[in-house]
PyMOL Python script that loads the backbone (N, CA, C, O; Angstrom):
from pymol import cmd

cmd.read_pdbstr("""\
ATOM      1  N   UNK A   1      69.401 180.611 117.205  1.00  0.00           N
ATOM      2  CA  UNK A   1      70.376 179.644 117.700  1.00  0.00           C
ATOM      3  C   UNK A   1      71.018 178.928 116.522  1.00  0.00           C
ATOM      4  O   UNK A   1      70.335 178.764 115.511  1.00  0.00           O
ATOM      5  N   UNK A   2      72.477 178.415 116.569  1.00  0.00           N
ATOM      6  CA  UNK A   2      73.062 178.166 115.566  1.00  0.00           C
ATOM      7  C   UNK A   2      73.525 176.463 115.251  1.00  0.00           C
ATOM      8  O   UNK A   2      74.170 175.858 114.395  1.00  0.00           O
ATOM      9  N   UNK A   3      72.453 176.009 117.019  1.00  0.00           N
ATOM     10  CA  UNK A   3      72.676 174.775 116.734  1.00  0.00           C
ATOM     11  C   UNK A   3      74.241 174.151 117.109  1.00  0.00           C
ATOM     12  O   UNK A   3      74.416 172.981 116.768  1.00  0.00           O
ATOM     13  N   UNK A   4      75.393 174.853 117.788  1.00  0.00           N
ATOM     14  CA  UNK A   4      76.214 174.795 118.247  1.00  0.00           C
ATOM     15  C   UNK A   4      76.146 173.917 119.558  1.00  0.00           C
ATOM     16  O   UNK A   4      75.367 174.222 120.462  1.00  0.00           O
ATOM     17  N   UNK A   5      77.220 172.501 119.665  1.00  0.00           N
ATOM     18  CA  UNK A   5      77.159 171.736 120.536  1.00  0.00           C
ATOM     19  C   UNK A   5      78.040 172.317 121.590  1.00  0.00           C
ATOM     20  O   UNK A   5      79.146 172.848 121.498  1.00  0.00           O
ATOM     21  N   UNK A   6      77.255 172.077 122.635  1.00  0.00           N
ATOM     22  CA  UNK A   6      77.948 172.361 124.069  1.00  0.00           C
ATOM     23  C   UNK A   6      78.514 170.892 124.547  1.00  0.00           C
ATOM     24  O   UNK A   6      77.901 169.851 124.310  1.00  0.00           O
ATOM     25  N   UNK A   7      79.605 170.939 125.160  1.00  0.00           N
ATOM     26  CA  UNK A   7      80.072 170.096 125.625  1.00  0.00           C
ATOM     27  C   UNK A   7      80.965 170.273 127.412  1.00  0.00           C
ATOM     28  O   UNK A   7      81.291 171.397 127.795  1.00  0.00           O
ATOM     29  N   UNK A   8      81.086 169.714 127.804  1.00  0.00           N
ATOM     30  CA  UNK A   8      81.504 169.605 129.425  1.00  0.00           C
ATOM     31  C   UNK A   8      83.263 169.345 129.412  1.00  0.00           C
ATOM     32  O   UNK A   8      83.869 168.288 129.233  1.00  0.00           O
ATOM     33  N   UNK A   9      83.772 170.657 129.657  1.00  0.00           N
ATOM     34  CA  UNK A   9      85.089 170.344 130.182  1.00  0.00           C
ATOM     35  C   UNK A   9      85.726 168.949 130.639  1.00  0.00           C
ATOM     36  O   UNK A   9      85.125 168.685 131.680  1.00  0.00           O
ATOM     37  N   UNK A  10      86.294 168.313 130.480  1.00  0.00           N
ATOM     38  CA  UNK A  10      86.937 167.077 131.077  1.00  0.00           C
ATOM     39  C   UNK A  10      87.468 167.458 132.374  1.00  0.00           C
ATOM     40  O   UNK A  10      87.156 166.800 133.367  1.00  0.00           O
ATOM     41  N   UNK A  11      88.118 168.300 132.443  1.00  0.00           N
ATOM     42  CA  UNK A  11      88.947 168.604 133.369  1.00  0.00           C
ATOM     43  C   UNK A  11      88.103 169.395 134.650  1.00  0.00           C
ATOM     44  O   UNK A  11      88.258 169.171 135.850  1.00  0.00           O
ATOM     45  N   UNK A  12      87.245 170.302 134.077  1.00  0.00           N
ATOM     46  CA  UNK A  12      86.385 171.309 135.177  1.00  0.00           C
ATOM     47  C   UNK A  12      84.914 170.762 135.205  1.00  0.00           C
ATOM     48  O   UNK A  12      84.216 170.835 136.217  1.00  0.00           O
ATOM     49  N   UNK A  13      84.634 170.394 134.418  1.00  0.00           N
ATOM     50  CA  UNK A  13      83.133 170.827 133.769  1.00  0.00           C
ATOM     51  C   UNK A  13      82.743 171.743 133.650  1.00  0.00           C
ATOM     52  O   UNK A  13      81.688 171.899 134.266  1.00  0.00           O
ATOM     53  N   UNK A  14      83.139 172.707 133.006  1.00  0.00           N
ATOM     54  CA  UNK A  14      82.512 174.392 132.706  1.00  0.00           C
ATOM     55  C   UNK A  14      82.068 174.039 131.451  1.00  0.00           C
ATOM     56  O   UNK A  14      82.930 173.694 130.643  1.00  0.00           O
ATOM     57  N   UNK A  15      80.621 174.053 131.023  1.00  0.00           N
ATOM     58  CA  UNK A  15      80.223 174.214 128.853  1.00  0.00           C
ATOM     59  C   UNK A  15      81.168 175.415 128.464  1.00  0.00           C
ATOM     60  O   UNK A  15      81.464 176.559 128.810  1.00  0.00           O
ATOM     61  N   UNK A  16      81.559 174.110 127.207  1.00  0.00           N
ATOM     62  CA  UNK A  16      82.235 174.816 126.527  1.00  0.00           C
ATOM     63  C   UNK A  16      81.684 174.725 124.779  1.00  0.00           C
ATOM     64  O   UNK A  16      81.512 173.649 124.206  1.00  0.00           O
ATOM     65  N   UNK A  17      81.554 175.547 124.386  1.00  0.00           N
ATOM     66  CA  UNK A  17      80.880 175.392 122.709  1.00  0.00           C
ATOM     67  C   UNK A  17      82.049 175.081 122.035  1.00  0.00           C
ATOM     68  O   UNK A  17      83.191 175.523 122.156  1.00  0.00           O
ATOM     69  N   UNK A  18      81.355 173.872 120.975  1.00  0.00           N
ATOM     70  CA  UNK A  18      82.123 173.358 120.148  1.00  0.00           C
ATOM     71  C   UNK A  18      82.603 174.026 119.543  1.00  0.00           C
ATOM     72  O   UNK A  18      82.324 174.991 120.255  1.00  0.00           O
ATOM     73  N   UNK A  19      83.387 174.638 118.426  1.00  0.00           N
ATOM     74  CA  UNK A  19      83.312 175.754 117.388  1.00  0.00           C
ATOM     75  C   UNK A  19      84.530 176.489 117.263  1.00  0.00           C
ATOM     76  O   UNK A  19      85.235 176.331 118.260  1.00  0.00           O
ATOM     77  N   UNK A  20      85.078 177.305 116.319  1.00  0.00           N
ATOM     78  CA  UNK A  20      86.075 177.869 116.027  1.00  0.00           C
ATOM     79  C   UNK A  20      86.708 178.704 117.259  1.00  0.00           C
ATOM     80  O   UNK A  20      87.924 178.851 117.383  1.00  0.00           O
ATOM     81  N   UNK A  21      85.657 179.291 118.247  1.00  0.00           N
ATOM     82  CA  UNK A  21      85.302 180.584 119.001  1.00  0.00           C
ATOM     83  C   UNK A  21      86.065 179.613 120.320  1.00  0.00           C
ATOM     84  O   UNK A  21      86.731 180.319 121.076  1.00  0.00           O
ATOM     85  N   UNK A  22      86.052 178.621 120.554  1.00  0.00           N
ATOM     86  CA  UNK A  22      86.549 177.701 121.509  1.00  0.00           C
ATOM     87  C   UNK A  22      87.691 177.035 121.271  1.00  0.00           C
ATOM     88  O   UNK A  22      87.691 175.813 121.118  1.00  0.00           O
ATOM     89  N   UNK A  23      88.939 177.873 121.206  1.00  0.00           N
ATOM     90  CA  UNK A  23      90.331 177.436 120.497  1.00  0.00           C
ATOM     91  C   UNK A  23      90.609 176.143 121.320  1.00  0.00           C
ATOM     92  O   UNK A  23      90.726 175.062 120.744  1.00  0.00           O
ATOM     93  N   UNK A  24      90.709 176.259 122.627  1.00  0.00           N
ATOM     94  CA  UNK A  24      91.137 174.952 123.686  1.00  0.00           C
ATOM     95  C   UNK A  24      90.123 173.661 123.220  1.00  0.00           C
ATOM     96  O   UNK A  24      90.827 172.669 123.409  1.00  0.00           O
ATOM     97  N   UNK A  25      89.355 173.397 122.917  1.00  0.00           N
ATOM     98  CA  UNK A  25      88.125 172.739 122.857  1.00  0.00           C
ATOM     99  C   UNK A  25      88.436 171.330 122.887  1.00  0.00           C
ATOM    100  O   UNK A  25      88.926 171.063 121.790  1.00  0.00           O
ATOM    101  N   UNK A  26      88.381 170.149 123.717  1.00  0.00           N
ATOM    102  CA  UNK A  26      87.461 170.568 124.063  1.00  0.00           C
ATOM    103  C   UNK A  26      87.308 170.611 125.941  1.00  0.00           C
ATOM    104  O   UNK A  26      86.534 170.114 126.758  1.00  0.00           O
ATOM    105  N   UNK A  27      88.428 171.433 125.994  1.00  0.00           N
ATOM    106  CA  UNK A  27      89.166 172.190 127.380  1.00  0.00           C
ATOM    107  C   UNK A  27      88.367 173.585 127.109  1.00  0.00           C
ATOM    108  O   UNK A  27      88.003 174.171 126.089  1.00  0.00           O
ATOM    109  N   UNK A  28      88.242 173.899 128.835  1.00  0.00           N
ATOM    110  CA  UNK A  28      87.308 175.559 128.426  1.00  0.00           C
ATOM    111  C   UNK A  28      89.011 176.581 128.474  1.00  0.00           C
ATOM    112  O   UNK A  28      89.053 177.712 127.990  1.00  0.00           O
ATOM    113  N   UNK A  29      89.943 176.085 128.962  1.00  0.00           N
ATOM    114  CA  UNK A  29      90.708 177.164 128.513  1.00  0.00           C
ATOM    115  C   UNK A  29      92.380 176.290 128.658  1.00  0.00           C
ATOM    116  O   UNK A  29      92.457 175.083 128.885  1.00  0.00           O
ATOM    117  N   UNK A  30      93.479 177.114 128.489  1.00  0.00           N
ATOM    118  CA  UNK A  30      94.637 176.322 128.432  1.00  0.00           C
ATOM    119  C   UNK A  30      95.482 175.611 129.078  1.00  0.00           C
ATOM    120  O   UNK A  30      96.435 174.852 128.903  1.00  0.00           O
ATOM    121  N   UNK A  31      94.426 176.397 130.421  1.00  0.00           N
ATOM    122  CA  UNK A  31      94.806 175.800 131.947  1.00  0.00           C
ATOM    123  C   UNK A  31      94.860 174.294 131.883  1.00  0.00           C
ATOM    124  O   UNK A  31      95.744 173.442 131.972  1.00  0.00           O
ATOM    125  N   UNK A  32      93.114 174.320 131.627  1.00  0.00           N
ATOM    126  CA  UNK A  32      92.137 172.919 132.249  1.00  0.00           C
ATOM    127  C   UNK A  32      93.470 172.050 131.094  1.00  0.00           C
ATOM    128  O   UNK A  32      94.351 171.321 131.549  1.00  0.00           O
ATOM    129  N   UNK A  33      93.307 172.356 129.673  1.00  0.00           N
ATOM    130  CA  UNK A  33      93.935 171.295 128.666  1.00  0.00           C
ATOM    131  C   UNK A  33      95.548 171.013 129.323  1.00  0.00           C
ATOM    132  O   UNK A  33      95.978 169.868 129.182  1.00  0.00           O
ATOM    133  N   UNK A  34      96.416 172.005 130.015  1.00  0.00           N
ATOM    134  CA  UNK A  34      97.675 171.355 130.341  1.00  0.00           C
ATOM    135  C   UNK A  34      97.617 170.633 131.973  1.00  0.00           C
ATOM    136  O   UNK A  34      98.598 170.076 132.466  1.00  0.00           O
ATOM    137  N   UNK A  35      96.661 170.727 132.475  1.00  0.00           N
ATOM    138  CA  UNK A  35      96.344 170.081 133.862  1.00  0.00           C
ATOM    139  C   UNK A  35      96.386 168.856 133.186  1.00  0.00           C
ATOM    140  O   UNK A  35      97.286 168.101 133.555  1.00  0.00           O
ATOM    141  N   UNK A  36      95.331 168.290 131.904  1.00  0.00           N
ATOM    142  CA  UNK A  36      95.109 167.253 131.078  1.00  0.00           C
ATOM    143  C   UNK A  36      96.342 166.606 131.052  1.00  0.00           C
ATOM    144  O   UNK A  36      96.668 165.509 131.504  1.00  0.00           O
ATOM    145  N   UNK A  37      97.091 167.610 130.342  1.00  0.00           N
ATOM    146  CA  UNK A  37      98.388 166.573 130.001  1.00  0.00           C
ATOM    147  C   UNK A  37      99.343 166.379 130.678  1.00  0.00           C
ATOM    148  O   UNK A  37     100.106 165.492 130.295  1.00  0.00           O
ATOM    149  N   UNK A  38      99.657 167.091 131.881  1.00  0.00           N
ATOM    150  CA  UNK A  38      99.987 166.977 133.113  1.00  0.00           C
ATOM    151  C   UNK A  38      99.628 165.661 133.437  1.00  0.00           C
ATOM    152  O   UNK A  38     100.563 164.902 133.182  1.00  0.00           O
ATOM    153  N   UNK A  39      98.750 165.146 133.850  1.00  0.00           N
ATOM    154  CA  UNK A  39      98.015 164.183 134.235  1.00  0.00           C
ATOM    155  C   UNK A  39      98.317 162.956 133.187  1.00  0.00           C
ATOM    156  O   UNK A  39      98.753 161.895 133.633  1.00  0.00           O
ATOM    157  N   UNK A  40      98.151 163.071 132.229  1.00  0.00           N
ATOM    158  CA  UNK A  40      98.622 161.631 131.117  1.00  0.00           C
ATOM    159  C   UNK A  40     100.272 161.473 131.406  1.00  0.00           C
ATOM    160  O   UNK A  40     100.877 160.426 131.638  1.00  0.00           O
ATOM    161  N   UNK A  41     100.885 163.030 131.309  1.00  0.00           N
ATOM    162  CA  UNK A  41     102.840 162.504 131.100  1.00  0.00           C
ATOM    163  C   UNK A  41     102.705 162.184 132.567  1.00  0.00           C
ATOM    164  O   UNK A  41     103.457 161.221 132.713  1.00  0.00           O
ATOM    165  N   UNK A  42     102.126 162.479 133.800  1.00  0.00           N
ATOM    166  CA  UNK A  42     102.868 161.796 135.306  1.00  0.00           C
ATOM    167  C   UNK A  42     102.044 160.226 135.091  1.00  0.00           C
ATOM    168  O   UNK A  42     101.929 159.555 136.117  1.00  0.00           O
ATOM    169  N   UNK A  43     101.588 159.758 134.038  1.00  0.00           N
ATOM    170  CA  UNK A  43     100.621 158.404 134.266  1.00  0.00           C
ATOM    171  C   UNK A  43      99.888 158.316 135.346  1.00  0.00           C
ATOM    172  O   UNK A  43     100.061 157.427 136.179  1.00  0.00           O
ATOM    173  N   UNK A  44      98.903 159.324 135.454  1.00  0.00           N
ATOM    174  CA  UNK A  44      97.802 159.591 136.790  1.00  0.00           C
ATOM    175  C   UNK A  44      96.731 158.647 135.840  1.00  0.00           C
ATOM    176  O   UNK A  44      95.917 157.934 136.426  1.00  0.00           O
ATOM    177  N   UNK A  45      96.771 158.677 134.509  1.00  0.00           N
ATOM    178  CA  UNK A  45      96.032 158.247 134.015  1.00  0.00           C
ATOM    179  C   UNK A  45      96.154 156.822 133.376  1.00  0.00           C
ATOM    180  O   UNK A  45      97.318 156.891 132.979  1.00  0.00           O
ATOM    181  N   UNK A  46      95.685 155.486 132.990  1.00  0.00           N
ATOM    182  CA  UNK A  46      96.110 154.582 132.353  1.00  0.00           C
ATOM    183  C   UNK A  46      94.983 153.975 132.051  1.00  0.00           C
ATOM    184  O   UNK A  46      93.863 154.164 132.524  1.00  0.00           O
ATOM    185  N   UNK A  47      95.459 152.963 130.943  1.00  0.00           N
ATOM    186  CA  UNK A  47      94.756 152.389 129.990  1.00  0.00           C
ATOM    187  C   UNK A  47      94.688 150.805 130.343  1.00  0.00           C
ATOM    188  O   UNK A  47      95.490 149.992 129.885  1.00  0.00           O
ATOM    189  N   UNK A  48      93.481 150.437 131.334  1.00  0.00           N
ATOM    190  CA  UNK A  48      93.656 149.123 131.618  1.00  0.00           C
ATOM    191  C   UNK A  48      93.780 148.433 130.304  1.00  0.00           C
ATOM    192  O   UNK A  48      93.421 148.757 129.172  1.00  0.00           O
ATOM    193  N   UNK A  49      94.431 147.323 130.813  1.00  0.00           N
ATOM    194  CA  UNK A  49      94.719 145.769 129.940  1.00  0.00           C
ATOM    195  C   UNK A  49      94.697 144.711 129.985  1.00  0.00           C
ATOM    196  O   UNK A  49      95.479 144.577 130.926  1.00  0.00           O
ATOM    197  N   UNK A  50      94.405 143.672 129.708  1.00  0.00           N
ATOM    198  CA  UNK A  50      94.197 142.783 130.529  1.00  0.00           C
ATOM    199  C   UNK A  50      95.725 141.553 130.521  1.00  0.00           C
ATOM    200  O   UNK A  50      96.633 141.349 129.715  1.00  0.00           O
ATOM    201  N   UNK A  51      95.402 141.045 131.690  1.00  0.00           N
ATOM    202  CA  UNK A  51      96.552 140.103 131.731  1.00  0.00           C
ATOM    203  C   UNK A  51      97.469 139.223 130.739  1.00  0.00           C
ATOM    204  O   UNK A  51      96.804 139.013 129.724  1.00  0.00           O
ATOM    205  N   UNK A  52      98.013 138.969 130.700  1.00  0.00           N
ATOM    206  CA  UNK A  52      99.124 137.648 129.634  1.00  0.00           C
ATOM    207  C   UNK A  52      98.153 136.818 130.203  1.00  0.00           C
ATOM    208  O   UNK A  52      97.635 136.936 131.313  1.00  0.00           O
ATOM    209  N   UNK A  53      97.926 135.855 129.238  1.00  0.00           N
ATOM    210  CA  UNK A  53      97.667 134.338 129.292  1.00  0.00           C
ATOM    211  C   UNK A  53      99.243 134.147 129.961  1.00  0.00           C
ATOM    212  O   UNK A  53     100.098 135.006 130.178  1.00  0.00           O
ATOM    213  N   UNK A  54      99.265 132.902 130.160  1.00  0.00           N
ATOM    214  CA  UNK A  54     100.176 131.410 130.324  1.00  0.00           C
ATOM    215  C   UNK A  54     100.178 130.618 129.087  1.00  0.00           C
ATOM    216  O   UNK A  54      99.220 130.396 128.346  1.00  0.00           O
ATOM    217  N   UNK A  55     100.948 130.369 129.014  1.00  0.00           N
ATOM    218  CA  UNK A  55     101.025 129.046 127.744  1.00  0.00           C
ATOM    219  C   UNK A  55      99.685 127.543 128.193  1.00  0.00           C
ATOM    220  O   UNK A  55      98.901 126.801 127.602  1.00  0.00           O
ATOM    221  N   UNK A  56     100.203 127.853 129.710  1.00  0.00           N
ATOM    222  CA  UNK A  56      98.957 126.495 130.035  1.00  0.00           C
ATOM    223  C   UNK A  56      97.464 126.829 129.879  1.00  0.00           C
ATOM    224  O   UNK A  56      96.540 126.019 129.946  1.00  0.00           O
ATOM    225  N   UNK A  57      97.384 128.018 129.683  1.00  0.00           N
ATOM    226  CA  UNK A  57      95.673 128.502 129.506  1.00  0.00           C
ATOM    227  C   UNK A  57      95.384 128.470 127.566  1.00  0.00           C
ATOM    228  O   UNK A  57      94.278 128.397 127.029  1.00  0.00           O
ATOM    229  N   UNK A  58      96.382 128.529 127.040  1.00  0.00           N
ATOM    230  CA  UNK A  58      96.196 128.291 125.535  1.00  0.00           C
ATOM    231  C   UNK A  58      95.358 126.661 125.024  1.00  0.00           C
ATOM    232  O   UNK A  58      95.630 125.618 125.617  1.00  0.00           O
ATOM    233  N   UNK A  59      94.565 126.699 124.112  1.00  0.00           N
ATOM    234  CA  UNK A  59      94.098 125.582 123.459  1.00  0.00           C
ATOM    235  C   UNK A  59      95.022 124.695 123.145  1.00  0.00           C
ATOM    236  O   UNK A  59      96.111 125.052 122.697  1.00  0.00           O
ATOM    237  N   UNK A  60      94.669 123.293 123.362  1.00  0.00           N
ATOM    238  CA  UNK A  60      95.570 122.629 122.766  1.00  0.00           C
ATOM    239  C   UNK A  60      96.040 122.661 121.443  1.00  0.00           C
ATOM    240  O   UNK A  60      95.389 121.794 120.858  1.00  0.00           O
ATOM    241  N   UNK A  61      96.919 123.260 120.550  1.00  0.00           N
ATOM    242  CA  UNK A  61      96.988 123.271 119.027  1.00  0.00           C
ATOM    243  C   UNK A  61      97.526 122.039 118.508  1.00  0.00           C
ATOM    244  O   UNK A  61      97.570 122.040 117.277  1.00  0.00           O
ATOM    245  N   UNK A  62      98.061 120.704 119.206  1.00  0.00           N
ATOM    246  CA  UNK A  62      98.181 119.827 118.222  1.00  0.00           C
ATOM    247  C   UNK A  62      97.489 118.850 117.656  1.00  0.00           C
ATOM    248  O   UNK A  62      97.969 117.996 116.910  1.00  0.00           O
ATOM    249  N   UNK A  63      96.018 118.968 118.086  1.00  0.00           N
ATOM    250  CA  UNK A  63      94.793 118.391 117.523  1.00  0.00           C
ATOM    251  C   UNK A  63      94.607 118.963 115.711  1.00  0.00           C
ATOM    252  O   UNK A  63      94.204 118.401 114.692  1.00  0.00           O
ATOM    253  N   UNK A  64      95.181 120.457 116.042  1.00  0.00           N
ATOM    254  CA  UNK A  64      94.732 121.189 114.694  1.00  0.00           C
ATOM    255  C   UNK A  64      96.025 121.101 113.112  1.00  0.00           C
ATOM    256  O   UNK A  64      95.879 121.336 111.913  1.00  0.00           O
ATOM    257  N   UNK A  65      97.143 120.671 113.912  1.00  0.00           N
ATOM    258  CA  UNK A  65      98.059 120.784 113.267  1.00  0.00           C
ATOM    259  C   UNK A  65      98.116 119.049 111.919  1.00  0.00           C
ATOM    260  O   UNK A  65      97.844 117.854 112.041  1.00  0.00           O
ATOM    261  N   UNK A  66      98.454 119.641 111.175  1.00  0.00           N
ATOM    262  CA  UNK A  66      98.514 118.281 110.047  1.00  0.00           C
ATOM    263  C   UNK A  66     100.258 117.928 110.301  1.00  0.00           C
ATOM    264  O   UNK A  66     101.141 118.776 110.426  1.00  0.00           O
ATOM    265  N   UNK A  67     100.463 116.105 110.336  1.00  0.00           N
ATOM    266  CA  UNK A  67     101.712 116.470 110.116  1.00  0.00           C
ATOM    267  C   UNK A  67     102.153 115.323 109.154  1.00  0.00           C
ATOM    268  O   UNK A  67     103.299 115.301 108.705  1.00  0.00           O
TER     269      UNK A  67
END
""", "prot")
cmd.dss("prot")
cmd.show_as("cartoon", "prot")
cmd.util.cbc("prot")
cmd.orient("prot")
């Protein structure tokens, strides 16, 4: 054994070995990887964030200010 990491499709879960031999990687083939990006360009996918403050939720800063 060569000690080669297996890893789990994102898209299917089929193991897929890490390694030269696994061009898509770490997609088991070119399908699963453009379903992937399919999925990011329609924004199926997103990156929570969290809200704006308000100005009224900010610290008071003119305690800190010298004038």
């Amino acid at each position: 054994m060569t000690g080669a990491k297996i890893v789990a499709c994102p898209t299917c879960g089929k193991e897929v070995t890490w390694g030269p031999q696994s061009p898509f990687r770490p997609f088991c083939s070119e399908r699963c990887r453009k379903i992937d990006l399919g999925a990011w360009a329609s924004d199926s996918y997103r990156v929570p964030v969290a809200a704006p403050t308000d100005d009224f939720d900010l610290p008071e800063l003119s305690s800190t200010r010298s004038e």
